[in-house]
C-alpha positions as CSV (number, residue, x, y, z in Angstrom):
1,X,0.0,0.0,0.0
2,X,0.9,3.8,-0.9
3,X,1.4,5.4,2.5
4,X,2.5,8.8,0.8
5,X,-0.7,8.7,-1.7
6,X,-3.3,7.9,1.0
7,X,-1.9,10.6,3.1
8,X,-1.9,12.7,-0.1
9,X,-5.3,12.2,-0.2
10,X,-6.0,13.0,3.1
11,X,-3.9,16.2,2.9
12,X,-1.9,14.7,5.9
13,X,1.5,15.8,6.3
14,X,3.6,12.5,7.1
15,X,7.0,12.9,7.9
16,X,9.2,9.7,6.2
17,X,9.7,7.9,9.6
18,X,6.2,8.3,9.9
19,X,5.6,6.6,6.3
20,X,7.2,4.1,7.0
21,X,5.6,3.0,10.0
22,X,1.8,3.3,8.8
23,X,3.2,1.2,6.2
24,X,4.5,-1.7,8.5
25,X,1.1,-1.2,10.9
26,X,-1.2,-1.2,7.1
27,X,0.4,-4.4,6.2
28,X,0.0,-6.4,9.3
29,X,-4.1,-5.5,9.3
30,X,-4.1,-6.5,5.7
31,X,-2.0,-9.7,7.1
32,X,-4.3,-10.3,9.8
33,X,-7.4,-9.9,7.4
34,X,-6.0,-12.1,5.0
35,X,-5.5,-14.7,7.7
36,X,-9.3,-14.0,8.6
37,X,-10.4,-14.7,4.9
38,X,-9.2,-18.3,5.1
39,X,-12.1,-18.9,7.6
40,X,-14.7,-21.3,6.4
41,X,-18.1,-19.0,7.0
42,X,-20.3,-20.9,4.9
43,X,-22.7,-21.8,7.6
44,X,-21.8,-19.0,9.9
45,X,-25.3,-16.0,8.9
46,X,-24.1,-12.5,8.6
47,X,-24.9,-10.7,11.6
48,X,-25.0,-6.8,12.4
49,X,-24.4,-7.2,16.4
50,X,-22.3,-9.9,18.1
51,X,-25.3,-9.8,20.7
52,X,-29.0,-10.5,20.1
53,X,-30.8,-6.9,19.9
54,X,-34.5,-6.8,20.6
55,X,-37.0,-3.6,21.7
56,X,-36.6,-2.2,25.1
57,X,-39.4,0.1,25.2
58,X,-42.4,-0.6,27.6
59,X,-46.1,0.1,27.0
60,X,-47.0,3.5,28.1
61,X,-48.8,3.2,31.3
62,X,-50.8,5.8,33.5
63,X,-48.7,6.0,36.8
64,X,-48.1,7.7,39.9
65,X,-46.4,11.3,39.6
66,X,-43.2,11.7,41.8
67,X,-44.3,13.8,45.1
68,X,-43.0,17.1,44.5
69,X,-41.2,17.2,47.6
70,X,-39.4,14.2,46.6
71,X,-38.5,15.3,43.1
72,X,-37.3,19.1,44.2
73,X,-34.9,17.7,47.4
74,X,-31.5,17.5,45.5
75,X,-32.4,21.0,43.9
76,X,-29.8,23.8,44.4
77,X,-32.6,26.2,44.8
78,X,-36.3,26.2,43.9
79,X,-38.3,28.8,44.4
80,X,-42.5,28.1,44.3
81,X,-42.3,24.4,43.6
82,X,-40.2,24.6,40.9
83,X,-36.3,24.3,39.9
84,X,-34.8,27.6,40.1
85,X,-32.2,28.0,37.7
86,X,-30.0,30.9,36.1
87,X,-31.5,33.3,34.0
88,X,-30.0,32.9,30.5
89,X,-31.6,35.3,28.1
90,X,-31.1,38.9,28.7
């Protein structure tokens, strides 16, 4: 692989040392790739996600409100029953 054309085309400014290493670490991926080709995946399905992905989402329920007491006791401030918070247009 070109090191200098790919980071010509990236408008990355590689220094040689630099070349030459991308070069070395680009060829042992393509290596290791190569090594994962000779797999036999013919009964292996293509999946998306190494784990199974299903719905989270619950059916919307009618339920209790949070006391308001409860919900304002870590506030900084609240003023009225409300959150009190910095005013932040002028």
């Amino acid at each position: 692989m070109d090191i200098g054309h790919v980071s010509l085309l990236a408008r990355l400014n590689l220094a040689e040392k630099e070349k030459e290493l991308f070069s070395r670490q680009v060829g042992g991926i393509i290596e290791y790739v190569n090594k994962l080709n000779e797999l036999d995946t013919t009964d292996i399905e293509p999946t998306a996600h190494v784990l199974p992905i299903k719905n989270v989402f619950r059916e919307d329920g009618i339920t209790d409100s949070l006391p308001g007491e409860t919900a304002l006791q870590n506030a900084p401030e609240k003023e009225g029953g409300f959150y009190k918070v910095p005013k932040i247009i002028g």
